[in-house]
N, C-alpha and C positions, 0 to 999 in steps of 0.2 A: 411632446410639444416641439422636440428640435425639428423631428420627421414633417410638422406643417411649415414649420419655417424655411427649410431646406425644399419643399415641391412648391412655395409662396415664390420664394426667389427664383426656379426653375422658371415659373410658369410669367415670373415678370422679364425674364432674360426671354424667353421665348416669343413673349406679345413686343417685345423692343427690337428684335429682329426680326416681325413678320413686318410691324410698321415701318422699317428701315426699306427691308426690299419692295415695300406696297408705294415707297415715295421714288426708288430708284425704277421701278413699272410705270408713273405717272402719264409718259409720256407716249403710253400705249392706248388707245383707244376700245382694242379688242383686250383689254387686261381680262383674263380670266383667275379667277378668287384661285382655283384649284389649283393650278399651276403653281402660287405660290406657295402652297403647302408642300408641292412634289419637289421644289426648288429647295423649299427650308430643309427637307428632310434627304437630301440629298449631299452625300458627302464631300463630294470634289466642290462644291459649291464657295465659288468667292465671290462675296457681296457684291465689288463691281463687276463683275461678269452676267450676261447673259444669255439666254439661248435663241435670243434674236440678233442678228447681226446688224452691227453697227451701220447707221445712218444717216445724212445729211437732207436736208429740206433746203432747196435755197430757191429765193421768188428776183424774178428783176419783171422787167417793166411788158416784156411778152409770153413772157412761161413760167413755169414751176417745173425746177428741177429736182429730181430725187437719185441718189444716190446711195447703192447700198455695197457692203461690202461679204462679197457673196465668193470668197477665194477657195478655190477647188470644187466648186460646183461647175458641173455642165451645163451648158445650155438648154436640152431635151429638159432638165429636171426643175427648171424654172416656170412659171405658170403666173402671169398676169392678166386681171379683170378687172372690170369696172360692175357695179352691182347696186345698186340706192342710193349713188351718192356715193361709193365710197370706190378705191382703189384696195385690190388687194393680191400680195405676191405672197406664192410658196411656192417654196425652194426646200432642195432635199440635198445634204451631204452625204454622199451613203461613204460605210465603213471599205479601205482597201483590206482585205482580209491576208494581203499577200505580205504586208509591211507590219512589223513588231515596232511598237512604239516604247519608247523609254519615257519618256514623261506626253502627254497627250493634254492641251488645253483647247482645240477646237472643239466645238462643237458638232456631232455626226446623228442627224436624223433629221425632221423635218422643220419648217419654217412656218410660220406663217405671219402675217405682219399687215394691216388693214391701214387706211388714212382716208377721212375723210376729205372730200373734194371739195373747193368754194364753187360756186353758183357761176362763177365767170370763168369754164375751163368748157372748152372743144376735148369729147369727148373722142370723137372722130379722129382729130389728129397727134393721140399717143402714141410715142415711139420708143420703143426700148433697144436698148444694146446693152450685151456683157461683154466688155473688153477687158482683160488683165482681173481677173478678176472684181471687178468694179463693175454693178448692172447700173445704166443712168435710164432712169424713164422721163423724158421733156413731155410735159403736158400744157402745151398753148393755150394762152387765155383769151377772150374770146371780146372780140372789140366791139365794143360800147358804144355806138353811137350816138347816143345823148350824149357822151361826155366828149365831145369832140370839138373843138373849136368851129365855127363857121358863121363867115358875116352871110349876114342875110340882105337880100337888095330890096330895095325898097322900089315899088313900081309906079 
């Protein structure tokens, strides 16, 4: 009887940290279920950490800016598209095989990272730059002509 008690609480500690990491993914569109079991059973793993790099969304009144933090990544290794709607970049940190690392928390292997596009973006005029490590993609939004002020004359 101890032996069901003892895999009862394994198995409730283990569904309490897959729904921890599945609320800490939320904010990913492409969340894929597998990944989070590859994640759980993965030892170096710290909860707030992820294998997608951190990023910023921010909207003002002509663009949508995106902001990702893609340090020690090349540029050749970066790869952004648009596809149904959506925006999506992958990025590769590959391993330097020449440097021994003493403690290592970056992340080294591939990216990927999807975001849905609103209806009011020029898809034509996306631009990206990686500078300093920092990739900014400006995605212009796309002027509305109905919502525009204009007297109208009366004849």
């Amino acid at each position: 009887m101890a032996q069901y008690w003892y895999y009862a609480n394994k198995i409730i500690i283990i569904t309490k940290k897959l729904i921890e990491m599945y609320r800490l993914r939320l904010g990913t569109p492409t969340l894929n279920f597998l990944s989070v079991f590859d994640e759980f059973f993965d030892e170096t793993l710290d909860v707030t950490s992820r294998k997608c790099p951190a990023h910023n969304v921010i909207e003002n009144d002509d663009e949508f800016i995106i902001e990702m933090e893609l340090a020690g990544v090349k540029k050749e290794d970066v790869s952004i598209d648009t596809e149904n709607g959506a925006l999506t970049i992958e990025a590769e940190r590959k391993k330097d095989e020449k440097v021994k690392y003493n403690r290592k928390e970056s992340y080294v292997g591939k990216y990927k990272r999807s975001f849905i596009l609103p209806n009011d973006v020029n898809i034509e005029g996306i631009e990206a730059e990686l500078t300093d490590g920092i990739l900014n993609i400006k995605i212009p939004k796309t002027i509305d002509e109905t919502k525009k002020k204009k007297q109208i004359v009366i004849k």
